[in-house]
BARO-297626 format. One record per residue (C-alpha): residue number from 0; x, y, z; residue in three letters. Coordinates in steps of 0.5 Angstrom, whole numbers, plus 500, padded with zeros to 3 digits. Layout:
% residues N
NUM  X  Y  Z  ALA
...
END
This chain:
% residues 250
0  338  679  202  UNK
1  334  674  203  UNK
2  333  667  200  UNK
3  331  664  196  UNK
4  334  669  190  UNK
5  327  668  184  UNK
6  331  671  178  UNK
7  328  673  171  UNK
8  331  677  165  UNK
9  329  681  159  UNK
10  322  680  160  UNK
11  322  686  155  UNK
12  315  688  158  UNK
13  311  693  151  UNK
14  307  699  153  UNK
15  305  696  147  UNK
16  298  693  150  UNK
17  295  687  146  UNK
18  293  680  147  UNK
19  301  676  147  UNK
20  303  682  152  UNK
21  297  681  156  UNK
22  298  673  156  UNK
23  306  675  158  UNK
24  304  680  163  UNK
25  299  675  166  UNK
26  305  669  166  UNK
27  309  674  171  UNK
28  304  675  175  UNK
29  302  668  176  UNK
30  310  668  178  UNK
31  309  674  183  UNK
32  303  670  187  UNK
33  307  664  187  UNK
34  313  667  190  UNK
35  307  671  195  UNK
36  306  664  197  UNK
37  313  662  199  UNK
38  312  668  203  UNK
39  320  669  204  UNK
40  325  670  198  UNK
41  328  676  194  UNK
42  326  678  187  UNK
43  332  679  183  UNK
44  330  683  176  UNK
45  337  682  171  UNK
46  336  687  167  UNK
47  331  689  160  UNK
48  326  688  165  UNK
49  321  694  161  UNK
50  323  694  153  UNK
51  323  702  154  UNK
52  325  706  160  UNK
53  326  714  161  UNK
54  324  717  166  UNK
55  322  724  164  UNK
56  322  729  170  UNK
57  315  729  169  UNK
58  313  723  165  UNK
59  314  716  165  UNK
60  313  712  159  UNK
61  305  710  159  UNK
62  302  703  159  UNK
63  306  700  165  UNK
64  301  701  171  UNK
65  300  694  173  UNK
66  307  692  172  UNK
67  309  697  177  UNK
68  302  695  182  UNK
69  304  688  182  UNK
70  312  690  184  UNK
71  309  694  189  UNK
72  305  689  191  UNK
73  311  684  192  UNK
74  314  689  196  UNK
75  308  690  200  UNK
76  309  683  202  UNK
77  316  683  204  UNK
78  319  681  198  UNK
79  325  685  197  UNK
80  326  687  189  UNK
81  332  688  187  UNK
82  333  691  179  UNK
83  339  690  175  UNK
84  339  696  169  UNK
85  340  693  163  UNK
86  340  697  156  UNK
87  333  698  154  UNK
88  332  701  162  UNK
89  337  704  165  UNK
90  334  711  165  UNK
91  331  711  172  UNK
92  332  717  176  UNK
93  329  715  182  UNK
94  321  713  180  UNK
95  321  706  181  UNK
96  323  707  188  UNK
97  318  711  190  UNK
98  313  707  186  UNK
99  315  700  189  UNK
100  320  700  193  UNK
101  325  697  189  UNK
102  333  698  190  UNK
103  335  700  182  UNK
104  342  698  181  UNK
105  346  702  176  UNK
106  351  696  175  UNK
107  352  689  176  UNK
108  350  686  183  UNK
109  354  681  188  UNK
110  351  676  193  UNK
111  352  670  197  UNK
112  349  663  198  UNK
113  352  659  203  UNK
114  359  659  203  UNK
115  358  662  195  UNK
116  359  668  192  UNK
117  354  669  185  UNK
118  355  676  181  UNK
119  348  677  176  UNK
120  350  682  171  UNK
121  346  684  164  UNK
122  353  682  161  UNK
123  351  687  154  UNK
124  358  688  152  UNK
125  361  682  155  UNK
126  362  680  148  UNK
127  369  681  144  UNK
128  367  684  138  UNK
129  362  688  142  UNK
130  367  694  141  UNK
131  363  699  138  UNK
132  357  697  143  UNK
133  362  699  149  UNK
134  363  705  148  UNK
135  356  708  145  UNK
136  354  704  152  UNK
137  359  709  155  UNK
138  355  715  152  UNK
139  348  714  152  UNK
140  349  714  160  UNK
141  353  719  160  UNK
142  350  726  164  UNK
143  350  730  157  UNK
144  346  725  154  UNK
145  341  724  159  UNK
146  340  731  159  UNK
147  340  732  151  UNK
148  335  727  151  UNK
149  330  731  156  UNK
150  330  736  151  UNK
151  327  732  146  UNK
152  319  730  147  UNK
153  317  723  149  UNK
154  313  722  143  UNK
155  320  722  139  UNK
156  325  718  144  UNK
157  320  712  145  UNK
158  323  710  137  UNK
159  329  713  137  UNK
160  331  709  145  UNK
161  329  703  140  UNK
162  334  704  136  UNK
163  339  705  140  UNK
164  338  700  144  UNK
165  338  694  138  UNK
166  344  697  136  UNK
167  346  689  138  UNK
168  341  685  138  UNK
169  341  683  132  UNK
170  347  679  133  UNK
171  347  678  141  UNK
172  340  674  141  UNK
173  340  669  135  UNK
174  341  663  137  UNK
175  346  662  130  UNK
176  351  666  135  UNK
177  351  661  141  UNK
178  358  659  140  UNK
179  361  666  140  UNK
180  356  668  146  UNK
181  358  661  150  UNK
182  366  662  148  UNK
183  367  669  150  UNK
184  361  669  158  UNK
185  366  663  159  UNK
186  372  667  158  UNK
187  368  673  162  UNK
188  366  668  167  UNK
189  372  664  168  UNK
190  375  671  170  UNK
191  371  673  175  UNK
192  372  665  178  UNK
193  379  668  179  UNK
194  377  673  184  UNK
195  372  670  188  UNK
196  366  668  184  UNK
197  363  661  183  UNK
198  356  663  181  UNK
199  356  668  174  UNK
200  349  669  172  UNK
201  348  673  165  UNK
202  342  675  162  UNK
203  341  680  154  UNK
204  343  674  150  UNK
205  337  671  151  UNK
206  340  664  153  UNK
207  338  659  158  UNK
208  341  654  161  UNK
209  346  652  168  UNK
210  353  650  165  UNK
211  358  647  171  UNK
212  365  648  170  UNK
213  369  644  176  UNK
214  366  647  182  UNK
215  363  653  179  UNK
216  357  655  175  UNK
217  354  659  169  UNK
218  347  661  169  UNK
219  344  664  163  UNK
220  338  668  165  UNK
221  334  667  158  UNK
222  328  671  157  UNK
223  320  672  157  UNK
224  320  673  150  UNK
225  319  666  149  UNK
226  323  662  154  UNK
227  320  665  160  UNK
228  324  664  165  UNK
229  325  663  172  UNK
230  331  662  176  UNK
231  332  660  184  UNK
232  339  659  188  UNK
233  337  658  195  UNK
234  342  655  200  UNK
235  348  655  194  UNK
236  343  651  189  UNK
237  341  653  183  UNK
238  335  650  179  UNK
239  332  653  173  UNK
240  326  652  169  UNK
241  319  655  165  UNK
242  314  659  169  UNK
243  309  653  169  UNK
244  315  649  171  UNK
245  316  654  177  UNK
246  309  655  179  UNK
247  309  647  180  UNK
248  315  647  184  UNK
249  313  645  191  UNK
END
């Protein structure tokens, strides 16, 4: 995998297309052509990339054409794109690939800068009390209820998918939660530091910031819901910043 490694997450693109979904489309964009320019890298997406997506046999949720026409386009020019399955996207079969060519990944992605080994997982269920959450999460993935959902029509799941996948958000993205969040990531980060990671990356809770502990780092991925946040690791470094920071970057 080449480097840099530009990460983004919960970008909750909407089918929804208004001016405030245009403005964060075109923020993206401007992000796509910048790394174009670099003309080397890899695009990693941490999950929630769309706030909706299932792949119907036949249909796809509507409204993301130039979404999906400017990863293709990245792709198009050599930078690979790697997709974390979040909650509210896990559901591609198969489309995403043929359509832009990114490499879709069902579980959490490991990879190495330098001499260091980074995990990036979405990290919805990392938090203790999300007891409830981890086992409707082992259901809606389940092959029963992807092919129960198949039956019913698209007009129907776009609302019902919406529910389920806010079955935690309420609690998982205020900011009146941090303290919870910090404490149980670095529980779940100092246990993967115990076999081999030093970098951690989380997204799904929204948050930002590189946290060092001794030699060993916490990313949060934040979200393109306000913060619009753009992460790079390239030769074991990390830097972190906004869309406009990052397009200033030389």
């Amino acid at each position: 995998m080449n480097e840099p490694y530009y990460i983004v997450s919960d970008n909750h693109f909407s089918m929804n297309d208004d001016l405030r979904e245009k403005d964060r489309r075109e923020k993206i964009f401007k992000v796509f052509d910048k790394i174009k320019t670099n003309g080397k890298g890899s695009l990693i997406i941490g999950g929630d990339f769309f706030d909706y997506w299932f792949e119907y046999k036949n249909q796809i949720p509507k409204g993301y054409d130039s979404i999906l026409s400017a990863l293709s386009d990245l792709n198009n020019n050599n930078i690979k794109i790697h997709y974390i399955a979040g909650n509210h996207d896990f559901w591609d079969f198969g489309y995403l690939n043929s359509k832009t060519g990114l490499n879709f990944y069902k579980s959490d992605l490991s990879l190495k800068s330098n001499d260091k080994k980074i995990l990036i997982t979405h990290g919805d269920g990392i938090l203790k009390s999300d007891v409830g959450y981890r086992i409707m999460k082992k259901i809606i993935r389940s092959k029963l209820f992807i092919f129960l959902f198949n039956l019913l029509p698209p007009s129907l799941t776009c609302s019902l998918a919406e529910k389920i996948s806010k079955s935690s958000s309420d609690y998982n993205h205020h900011d009146r939660y941090k303290k919870i969040i910090f404490k149980d990531t670095l529980d779940y980060s100092k246990n993967k530091w115990e076999v081999g990671y030093d970098i951690v990356c989380i997204g799904h809770y929204h948050q930002t910031g590189i946290i060092k502990h001794k030699n060993k780092e916490i990313i949060y991925l934040g979200d393109w819901l306000s913060k619009f946040t753009v992460t790079c690791i390239k030769n074991g470094k990390s830097w972190q910043g906004d869309w406009k920071e990052f397009l200033n970057l030389s």
